[in-house]
C-alpha positions in Angstrom: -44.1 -48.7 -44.2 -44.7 -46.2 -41.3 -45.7 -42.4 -41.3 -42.0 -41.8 -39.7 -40.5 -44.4 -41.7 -42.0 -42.7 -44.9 -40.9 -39.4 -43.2 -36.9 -40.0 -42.8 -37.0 -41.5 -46.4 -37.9 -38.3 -47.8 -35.9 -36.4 -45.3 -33.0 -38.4 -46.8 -33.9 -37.5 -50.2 -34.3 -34.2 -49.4 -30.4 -34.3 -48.3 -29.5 -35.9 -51.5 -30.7 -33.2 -53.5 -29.4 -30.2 -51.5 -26.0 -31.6 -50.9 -25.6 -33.8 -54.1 -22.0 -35.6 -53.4 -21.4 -34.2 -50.2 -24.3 -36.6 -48.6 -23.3 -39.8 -48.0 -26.2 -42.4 -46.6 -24.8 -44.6 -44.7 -27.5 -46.4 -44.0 -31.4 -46.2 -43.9 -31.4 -43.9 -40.6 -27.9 -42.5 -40.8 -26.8 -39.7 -42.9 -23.1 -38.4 -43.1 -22.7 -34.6 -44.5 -19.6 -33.1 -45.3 -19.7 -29.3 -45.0 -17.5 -26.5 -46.3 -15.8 -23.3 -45.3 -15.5 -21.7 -48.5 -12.7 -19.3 -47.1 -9.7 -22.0 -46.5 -11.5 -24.7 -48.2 -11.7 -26.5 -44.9 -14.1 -29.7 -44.1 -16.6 -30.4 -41.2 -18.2 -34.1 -41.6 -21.3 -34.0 -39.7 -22.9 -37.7 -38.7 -26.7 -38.0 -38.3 -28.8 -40.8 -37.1 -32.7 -40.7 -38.0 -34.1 -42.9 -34.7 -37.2 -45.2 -34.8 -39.8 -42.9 -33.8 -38.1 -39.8 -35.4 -39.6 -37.2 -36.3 -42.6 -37.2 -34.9 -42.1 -37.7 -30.9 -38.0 -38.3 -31.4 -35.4 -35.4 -31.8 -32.5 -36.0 -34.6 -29.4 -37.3 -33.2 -26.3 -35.8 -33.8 -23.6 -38.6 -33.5 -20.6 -36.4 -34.1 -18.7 -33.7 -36.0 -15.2 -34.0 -36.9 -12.8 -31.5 -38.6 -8.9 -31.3 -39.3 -9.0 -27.7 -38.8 -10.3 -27.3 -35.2 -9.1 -28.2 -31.7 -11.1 -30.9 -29.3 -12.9 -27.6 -27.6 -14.0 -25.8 -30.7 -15.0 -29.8 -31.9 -16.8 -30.0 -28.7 -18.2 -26.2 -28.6 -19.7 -27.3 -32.7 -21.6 -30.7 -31.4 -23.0 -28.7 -28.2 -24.9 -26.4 -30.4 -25.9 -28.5 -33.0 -27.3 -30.7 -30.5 -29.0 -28.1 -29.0 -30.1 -27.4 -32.2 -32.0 -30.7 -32.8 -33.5 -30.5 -28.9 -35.3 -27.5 -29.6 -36.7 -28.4 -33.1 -37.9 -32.0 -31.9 -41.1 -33.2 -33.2 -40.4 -32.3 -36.5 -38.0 -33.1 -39.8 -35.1 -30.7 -38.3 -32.0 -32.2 -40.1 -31.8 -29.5 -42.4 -31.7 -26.8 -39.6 -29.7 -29.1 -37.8 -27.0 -29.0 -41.1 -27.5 -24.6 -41.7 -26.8 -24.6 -37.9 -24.0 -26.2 -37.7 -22.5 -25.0 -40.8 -22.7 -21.2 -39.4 -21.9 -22.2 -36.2 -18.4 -23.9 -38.2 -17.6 -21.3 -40.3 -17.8 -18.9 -37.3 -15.6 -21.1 -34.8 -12.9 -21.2 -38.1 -13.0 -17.7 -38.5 -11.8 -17.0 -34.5 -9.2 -19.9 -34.9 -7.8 -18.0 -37.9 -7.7 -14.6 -36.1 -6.3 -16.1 -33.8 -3.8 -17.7 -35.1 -3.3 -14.7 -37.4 -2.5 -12.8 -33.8 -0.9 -15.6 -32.6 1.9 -15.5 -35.6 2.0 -11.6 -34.8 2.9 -12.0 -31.3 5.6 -14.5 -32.5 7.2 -12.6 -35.0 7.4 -9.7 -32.4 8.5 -11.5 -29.8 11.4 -13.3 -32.1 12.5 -9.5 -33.1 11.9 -8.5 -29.1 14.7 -11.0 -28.3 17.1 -11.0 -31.3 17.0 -7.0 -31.6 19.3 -5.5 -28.8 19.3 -2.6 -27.2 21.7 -0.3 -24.4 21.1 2.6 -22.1 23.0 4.6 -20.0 21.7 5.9 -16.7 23.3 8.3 -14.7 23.6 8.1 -10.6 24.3 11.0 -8.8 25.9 9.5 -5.9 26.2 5.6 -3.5 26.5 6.2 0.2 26.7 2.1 0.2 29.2 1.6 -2.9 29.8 -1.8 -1.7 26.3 -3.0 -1.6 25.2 -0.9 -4.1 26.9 -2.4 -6.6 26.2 -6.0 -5.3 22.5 -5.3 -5.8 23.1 -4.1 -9.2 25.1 -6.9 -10.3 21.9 -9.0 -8.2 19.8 -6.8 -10.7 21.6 -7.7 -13.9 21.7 -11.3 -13.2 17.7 -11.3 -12.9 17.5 -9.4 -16.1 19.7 -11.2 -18.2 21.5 -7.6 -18.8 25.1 -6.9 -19.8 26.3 -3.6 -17.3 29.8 -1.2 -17.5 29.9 0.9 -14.3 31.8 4.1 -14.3 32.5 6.7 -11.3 34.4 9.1 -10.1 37.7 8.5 -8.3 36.4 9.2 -4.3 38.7 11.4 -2.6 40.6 10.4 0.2 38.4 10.2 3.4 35.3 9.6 1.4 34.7 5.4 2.7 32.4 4.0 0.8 30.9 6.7 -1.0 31.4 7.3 -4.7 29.7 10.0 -6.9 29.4 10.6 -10.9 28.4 6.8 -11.7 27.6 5.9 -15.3 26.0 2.3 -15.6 26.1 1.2 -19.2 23.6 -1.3 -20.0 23.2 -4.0 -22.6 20.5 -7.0 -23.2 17.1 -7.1 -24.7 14.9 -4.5 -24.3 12.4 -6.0 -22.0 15.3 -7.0 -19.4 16.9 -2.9 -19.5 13.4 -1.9 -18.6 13.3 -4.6 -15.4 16.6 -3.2 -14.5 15.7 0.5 -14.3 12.5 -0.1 -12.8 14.3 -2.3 -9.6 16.7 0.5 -9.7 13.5 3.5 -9.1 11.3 1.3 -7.0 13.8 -0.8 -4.5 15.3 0.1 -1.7 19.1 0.0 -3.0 21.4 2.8 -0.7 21.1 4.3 2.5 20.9 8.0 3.7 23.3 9.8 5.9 21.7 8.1 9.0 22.4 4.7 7.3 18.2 4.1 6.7 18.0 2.4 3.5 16.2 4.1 0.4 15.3 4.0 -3.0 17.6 5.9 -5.9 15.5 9.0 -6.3 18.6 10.9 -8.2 19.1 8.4 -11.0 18.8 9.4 -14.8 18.1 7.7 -17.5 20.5 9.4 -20.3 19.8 6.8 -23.3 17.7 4.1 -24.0 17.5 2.6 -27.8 18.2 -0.1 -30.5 21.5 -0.5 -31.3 20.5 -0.7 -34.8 19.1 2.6 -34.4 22.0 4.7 -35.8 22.2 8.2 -36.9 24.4 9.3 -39.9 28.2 9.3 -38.9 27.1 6.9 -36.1 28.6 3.5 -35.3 26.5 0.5 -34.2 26.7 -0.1 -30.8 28.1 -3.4 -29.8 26.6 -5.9 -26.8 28.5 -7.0 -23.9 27.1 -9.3 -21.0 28.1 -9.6 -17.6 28.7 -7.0 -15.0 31.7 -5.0 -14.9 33.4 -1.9 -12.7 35.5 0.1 -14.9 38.7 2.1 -13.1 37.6 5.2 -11.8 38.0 8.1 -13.8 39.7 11.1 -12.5 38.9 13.8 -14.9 36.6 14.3 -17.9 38.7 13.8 -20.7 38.9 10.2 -19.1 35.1 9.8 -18.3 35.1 10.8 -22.4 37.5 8.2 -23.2 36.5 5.0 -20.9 32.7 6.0 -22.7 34.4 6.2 -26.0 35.7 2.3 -25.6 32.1 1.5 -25.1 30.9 3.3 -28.6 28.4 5.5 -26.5 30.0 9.0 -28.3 29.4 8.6 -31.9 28.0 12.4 -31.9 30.4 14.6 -33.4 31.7 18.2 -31.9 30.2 20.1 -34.4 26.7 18.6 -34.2 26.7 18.8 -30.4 27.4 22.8 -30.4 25.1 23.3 -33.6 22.4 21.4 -31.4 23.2 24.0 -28.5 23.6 26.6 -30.2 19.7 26.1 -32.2 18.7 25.5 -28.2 20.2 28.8 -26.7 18.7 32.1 -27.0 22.5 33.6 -27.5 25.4 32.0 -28.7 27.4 29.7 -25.7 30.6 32.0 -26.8 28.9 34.9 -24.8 27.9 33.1 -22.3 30.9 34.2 -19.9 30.7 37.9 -21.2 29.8 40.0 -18.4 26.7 42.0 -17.7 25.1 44.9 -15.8 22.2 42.7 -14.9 23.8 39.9 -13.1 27.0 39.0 -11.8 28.8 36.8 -14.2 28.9 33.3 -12.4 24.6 33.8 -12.2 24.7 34.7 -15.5 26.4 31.2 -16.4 24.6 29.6 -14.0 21.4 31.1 -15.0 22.0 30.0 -18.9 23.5 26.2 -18.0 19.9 25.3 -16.4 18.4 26.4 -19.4 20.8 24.1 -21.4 19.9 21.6 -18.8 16.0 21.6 -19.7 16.9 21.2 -22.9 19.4 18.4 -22.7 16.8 16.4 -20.9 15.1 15.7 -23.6 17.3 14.8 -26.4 17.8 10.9 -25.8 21.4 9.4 -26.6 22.5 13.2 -27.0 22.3 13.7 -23.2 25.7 11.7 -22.4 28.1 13.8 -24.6 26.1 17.2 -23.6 26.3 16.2 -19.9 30.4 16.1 -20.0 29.4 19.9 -22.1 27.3 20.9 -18.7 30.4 19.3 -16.5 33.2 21.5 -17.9 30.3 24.5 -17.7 30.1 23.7 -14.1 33.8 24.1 -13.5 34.1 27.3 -15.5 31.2 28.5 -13.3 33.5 28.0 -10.3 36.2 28.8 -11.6 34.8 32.6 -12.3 32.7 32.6 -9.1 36.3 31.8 -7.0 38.4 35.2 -9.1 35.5 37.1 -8.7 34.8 36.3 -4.7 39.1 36.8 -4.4 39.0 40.2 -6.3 36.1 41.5 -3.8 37.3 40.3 -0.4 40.5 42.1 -1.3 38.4 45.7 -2.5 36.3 45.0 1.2 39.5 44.5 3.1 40.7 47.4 1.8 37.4 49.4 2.1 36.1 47.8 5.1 32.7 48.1 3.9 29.9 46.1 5.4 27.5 45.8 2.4 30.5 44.3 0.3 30.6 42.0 3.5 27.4 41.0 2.7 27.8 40.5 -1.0 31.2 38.6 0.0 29.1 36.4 1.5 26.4 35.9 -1.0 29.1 34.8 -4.0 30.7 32.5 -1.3 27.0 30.9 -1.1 27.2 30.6 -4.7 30.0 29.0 -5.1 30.2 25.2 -4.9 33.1 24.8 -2.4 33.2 21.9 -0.5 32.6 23.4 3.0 29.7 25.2 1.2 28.2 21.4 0.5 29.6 20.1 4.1 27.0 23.0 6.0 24.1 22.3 3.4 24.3 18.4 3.8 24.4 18.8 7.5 21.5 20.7 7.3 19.3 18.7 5.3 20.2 15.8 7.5 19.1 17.4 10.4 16.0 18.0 9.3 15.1 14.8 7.2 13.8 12.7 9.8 11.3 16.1 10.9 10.0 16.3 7.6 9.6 12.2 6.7 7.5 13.0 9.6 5.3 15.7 9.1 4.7 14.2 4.9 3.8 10.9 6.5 1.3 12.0 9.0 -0.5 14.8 6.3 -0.5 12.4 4.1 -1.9 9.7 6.5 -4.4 12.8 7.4 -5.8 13.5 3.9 -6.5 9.4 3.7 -8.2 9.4 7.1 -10.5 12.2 5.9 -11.2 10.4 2.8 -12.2 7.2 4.3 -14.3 8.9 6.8 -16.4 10.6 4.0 -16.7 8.0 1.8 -16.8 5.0 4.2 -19.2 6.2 7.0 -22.7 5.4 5.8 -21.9 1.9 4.5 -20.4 1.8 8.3 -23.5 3.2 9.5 -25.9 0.5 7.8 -23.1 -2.5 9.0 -23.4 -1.4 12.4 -27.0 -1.4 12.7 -27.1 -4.9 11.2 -24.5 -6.2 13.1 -25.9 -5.3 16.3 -30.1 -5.7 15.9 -31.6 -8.2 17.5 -31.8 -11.8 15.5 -35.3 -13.0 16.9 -36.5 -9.1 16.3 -34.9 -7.6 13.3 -35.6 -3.9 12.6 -33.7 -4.5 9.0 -34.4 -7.0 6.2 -31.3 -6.5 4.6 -28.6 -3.2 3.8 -31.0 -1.2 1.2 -33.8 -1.5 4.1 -31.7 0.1 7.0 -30.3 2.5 4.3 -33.9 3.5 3.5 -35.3 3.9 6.7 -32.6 5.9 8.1 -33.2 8.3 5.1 -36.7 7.8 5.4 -36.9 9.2 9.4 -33.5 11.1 9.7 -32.6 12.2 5.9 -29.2 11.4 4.3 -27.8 12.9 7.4 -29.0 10.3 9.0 -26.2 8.0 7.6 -23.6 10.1 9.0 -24.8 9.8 12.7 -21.9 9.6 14.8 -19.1 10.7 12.2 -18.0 13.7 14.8 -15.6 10.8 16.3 -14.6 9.3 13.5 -13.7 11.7 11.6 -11.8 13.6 14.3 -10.2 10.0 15.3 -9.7 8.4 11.8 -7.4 12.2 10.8 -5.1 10.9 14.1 -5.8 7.3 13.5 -4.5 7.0 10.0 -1.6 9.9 10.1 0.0 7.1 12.9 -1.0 4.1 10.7 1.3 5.6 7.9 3.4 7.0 9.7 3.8 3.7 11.4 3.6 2.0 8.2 6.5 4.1 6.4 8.8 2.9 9.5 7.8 -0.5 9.6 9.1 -0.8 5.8 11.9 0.8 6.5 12.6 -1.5 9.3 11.4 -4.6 7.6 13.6 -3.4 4.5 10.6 -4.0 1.8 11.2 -5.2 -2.2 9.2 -6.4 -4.8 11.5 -9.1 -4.8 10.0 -10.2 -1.0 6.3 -10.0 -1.4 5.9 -10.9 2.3 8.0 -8.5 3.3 5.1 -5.7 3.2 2.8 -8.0 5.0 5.6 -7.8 7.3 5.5 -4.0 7.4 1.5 -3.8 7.4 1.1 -6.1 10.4 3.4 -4.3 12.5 1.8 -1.2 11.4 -1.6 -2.0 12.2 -0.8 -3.6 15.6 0.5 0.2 16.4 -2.6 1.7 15.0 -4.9 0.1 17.0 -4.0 1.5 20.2 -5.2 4.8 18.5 -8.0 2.7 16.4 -9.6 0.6 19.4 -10.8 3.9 21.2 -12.1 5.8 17.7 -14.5 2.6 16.9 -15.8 2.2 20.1 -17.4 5.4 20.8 -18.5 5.6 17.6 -20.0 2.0 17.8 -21.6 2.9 21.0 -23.0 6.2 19.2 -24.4 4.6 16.4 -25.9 1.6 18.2 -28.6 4.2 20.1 -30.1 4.5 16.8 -31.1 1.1 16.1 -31.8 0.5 20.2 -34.4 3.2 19.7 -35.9 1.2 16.4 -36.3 -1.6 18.6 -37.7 0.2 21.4 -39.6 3.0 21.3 -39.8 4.1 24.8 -36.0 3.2 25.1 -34.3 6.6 25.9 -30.6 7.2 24.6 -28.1 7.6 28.3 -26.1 9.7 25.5 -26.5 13.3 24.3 -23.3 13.2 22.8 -19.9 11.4 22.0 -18.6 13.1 25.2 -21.1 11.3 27.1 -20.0 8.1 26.0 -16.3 8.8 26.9 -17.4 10.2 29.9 -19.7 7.3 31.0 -17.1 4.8 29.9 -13.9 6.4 31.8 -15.9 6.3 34.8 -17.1 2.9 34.8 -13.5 1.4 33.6 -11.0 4.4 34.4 -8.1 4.2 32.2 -9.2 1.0 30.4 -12.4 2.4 29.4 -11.7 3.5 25.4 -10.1 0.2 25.1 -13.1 -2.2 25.4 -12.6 -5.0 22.9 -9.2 -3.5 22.5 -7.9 -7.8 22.1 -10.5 -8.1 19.3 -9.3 -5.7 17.2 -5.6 -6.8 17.9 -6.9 -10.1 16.7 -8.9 -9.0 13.5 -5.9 -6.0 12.6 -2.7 -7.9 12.8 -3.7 -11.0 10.1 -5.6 -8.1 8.2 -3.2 -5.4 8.1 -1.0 -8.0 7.0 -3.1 -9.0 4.2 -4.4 -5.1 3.3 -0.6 -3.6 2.8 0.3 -7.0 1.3 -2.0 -7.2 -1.3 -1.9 -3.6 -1.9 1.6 -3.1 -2.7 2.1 -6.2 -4.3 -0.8 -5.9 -6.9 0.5 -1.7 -7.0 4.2 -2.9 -8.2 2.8 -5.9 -10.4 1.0 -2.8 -12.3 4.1 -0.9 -12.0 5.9 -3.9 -13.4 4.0 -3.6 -16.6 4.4 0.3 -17.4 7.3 1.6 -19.2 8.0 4.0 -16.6 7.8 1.5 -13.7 5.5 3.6 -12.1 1.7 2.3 -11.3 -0.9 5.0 -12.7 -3.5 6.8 -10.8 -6.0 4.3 -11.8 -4.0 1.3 -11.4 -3.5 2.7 -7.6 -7.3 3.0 -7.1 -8.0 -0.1 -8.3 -4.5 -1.8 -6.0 -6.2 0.0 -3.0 -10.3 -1.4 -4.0 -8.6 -5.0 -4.4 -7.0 -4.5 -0.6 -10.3 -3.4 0.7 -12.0 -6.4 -0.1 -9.5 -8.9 0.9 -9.3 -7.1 4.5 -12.9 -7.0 4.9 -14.1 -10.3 3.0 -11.1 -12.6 4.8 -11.7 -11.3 9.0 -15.1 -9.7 8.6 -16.3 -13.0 10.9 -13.7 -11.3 13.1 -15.2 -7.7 12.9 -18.5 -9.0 13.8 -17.3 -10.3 17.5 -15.0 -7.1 17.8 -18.7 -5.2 16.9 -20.9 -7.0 19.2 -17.9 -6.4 22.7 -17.7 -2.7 21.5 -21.8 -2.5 21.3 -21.7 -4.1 24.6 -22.8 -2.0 27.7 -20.1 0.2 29.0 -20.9 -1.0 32.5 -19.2 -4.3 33.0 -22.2 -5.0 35.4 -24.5 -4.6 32.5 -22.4 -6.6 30.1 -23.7 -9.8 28.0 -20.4 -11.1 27.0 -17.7 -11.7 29.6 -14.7 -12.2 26.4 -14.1 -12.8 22.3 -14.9 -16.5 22.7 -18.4 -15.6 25.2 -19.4 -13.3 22.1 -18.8 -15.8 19.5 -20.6 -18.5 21.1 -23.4 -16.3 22.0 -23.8 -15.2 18.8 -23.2 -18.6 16.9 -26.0 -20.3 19.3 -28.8 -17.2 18.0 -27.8 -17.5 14.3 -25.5 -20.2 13.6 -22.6 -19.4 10.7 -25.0 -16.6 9.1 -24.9 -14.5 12.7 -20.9 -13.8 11.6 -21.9 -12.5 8.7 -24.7 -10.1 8.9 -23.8 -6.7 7.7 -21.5 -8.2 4.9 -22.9 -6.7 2.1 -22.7 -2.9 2.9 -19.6 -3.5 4.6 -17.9 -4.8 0.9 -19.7 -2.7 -0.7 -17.9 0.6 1.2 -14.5 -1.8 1.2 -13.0 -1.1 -2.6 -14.2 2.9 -3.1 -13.1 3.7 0.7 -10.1 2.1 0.7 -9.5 3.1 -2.9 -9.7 6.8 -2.1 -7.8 6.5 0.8 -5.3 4.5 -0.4 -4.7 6.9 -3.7 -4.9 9.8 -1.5 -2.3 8.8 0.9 -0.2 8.0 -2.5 -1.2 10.6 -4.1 -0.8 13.5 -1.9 2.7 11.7 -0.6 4.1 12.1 -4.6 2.7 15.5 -4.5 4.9 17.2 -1.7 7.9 15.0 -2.6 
């Protein structure tokens, strides 16, 4: 018999004695092992062949490992490592390291499967209770221009949901078309579908203004939102109903009270209601009317029902039966605002006093009449479209600033490897030129040329918002149609570069005398200034001048805007999607905006690098290398092949997610702010 021989017949033995009755030999080179997971008792069988010339040149083989517990991929994840196992202890007797190895490696795989199927069972059991519990909400909408195809979108709404909806409004008065105010929709359906529904109904565009522009519900309420087996004491379950429904209009509030009644949405008795206001109210609502020295009576009330209000807001399935309280308030309110404006404008006529004029006037400003409301909606009309404006272009401001700042020295270090010389490069690569640039200028250096930029980009990206807010309007943007805002970005951008063409040129042709003077030390810079590059450019070209390379830029910006407002808002409402509020968070936007960055830049940067090297071109068309976008590409393809398209590709993704991130959150951000 042979060393080895001897060897795997001891080995063998060895096994034998460890294992006792969970060794099985098979034959004399093959060894089966059953192994156990002492936790749920289950079995790993473990098959191992001894070769010829095993273990002295020969690794163990590891025919197989086979369980009832495991999937194929664990299965297949165990005989990887216990392979791997015998590989690396070759030239030796291994298979009891082979065997510990694969029994930890075993016991750990079973242990995952178990959490997860431990988790796995959770999210079951919750999602079986997610769709047999039920739940309702009411949400209150102050007012549909569009009744009509208002309440075809919410019917569209329910029908995507899977909710149940009651909708409830006031009987319009006669003259009032289409328009209906007071609505009450009364929703019923799994939780998960009354969440969809009120987020559609916040973040789509569902009515129009008074111009007829379509907009999103910004008035809209949510006054309950709960379980129907939630119930209080002295509270009736509330039952589900499916399909969508408009009530009969109600024409006062004892009718509002009873078509909500039918619906079993005021199980809150009297008594509790007033004991809850009363706890709320720093006096008691009996002497709310009394009259004061302080304040005329109908500010008084006023003054006390907003109070009432903040506290109403925040009292869940209480708010419906308190708002119908706040309702008969209201008309109490003008009610004693009308005697007491009467009972003056007789004392004035009979006094003929100019300061009770005055005060006539102020009451009749308090009171809510209906030419009162007529003036002020007129008003506010007028001046909508003025102050959509001047929101869209500060905001569009504060993001151009922020771009600038952030953006401009990974622009600097793109530029200057975008445009140095490929048999001569100053640059090995984006942490080079970065260095350098520091090195002989300091960090200032980076920031060569931002005078234009930053000037330009404030204009340029006040229009592209601007722009952009229009275009969606126009385009008529939902969540619903996620092409619809690369609809809306590609018509923005195509107006923005008209103001963007000019901005990047100059500042191109500014930044491009640094790395012409790396190249060339005696080379002296035609430009002192930015003004000297307008100037020298106007004259050479006249009015055409600041557009140079004005068709590359339409040809990178309208598939990029496109694909930069698509991806943007689409990723932003999928986020949105997700929160309870339907609203993305701060750093949900940041990241929406990084994501849209980097798809811009990483899809059309071969674009950007043409549109660099016609802006970098001499301003003199006499002194031009490139006579078009297609000259350029060639040129450039025959002294670097594909890699020539993509020089500068590293700094320019790298400033892609921040830059656009901040200046994407800005614009959102400061946009929410002075809403």
């Amino acid at each position: 018999m042979s060393d080895d021989a001897e060897r795997r017949a001891d080995e063998i033995s060895a096994l034998i004695v460890i294992y006792d009755d969970a060794c099985e030999v098979v034959s004399d080179s093959r060894a089966r092992v059953t192994l156990k997971d002492d936790v749920d008792d289950s079995k790993c069988v473990v098959e191992l062949r001894l070769g010829e010339n095993y273990p002295s040149s020969a690794a163990l083989e590891v025919c197989s490992t086979s369980t009832e517990t495991l999937t194929r991929e664990d299965e297949a994840k165990l005989l990887s490592r216990a392979r791997a196992c015998a590989e690396a202890c070759a030239g030796a007797e291994s298979a009891y390291d082979v065997l510990t190895e694969t029994e930890s490696v075993f016991r750990e795989v079973s242990a995952n499967a178990r959490r997860e199927a431990r988790r796995e069972a959770v999210k079951a059991a919750r999602a079986k209770e997610a769709v047999e519990e039920e739940y309702h909400a009411v949400v209150k909408i102050d007012h549909m221009n569009d009744s009509v195809g208002y309440l075809k979108l919410l019917r569209k709404f329910c029908e995507s949901s899977g909710v149940g909806a009651r909708v409830l409004h006031a009987e319009p008065p006669e003259g009032a078309g289409k328009r209906v105010e007071g609505v009450f929709v009364a929703l019923s359906g799994s939780n998960d579908g009354i969440k969809t529904f009120i987020s559609r109904l916040r973040t789509e565009f569902v009515d129009v203004d008074a111009k007829g522009v379509k907009c999103r519900e910004r008035k809209a309420t949510t006054l309950c939102h709960r379980a129907n087996s939630t119930v209080k004491v002295g509270e009736r379950a509330v039952e589900s109903f499916s399909g969508f429904e408009t009530l009969e209009p109600y024409a006062t509030e004892n009718d509002l009270e009873q078509k909500l009644a039918l619906l079993n949405l005021l199980h809150v008795a009297v008594s509790a209601r007033i004991a809850i206001v009363a706890r709320h109210v720093n006096r008691p609502l009996a002497r709310a009317f009394k009259p004061s020295h302080r304040q005329p009576r109908a500010s008084l009330v006023l003054a006390r029902t907003v109070r009432l209000l903040r506290v109403i807001h925040r009292r869940g399935h209480l708010r419906a039966q308190l708002y119908l309280y706040i309702v008969r308030t209201a008309h109490a309110v003008e009610a004693v605002a009308a005697r007491e404006t009467t009972a003056r404008r007789a004392l004035h006529r009979a006094h003929g006093a100019w300061m009770g004029g005055m005060t006539t006037r102020t009451t009749t400003s308090v009171n809510s009449s209906g030419a009162s409301r007529a003036y002020v909606a007129h008003s506010a009309s007028e001046g909508t479209a003025t102050m959509r404006f001047a929101k869209d272009v500060f905001a569009g401001t504060c993001g151009g600033i922020t771009v600038t700042l952030l953006g401009h020295p990974f622009d600097t270090v793109k530029v200057l490897l975008q445009t140095q010389s490929s048999k001569n490069p100053v640059y090995s690569g984006a942490v080079d030129a970065a260095s350098k640039v520091i090195k002989q200028e300091g960090f200032k250096g980076l920031y060569r040329g931002v005078t234009s930029p930053l000037a330009g980009q404030m204009f340029f990206r006040a229009t592209l918002f601007f722009s952009y807010a229009r275009a969606k309007e126009f385009v008529g943007v939902s969540p619903d149609d996620p092409l619809s805002y690369a609809k809306a970005g590609a018509m923005a951008w195509m107006a923005g570069t008209f103001f963007e063409s000019p901005i990047d040129l100059y500042k191109s042709q500014w930044q491009c005398q640094l790395i012409k003077a790396k190249a060339d030390p005696k080379y002296v810079s035609p430009y002192n200034s930015v003004v000297d590059v307008v100037k020298e450019s106007i004259k050479h070209n006249g009015i055409r001048g600041p557009y140079q390379a004005f068709g590359a830029t339409l040809t990178r910006n309208l598939p990029a805007g496109a694909v930069y407002f698509g991806v943007f808002e689409n990723v932003k409402n999928q986020f949105a999607a997700m929160n309870a509020d339907g609203k993305a968070t701060n750093a949900q936007i940041v990241l929406s905006g990084g994501i849209g960055g980097f798809f811009y830049w990483s899809l059309f940067y071969p674009i950007d690098v043409v549109k660099s090297a016609l802006m970098t071109d001499a301003v003199n068309p006499a002194q031009r290398k490139f006579s078009g976008f297609f000259d350029a590409a060639g040129k450039l393809y025959a002294s670097g092949g594909v890699r020539a398209f993509y020089r500068g590709l590293v700094p320019c993704l790298l400033r892609a997610s921040p830059a656009n991130a901040g200046m994407l959150f800005t614009v959102d951000y400061v946009r929410r702010l002075i809403d």
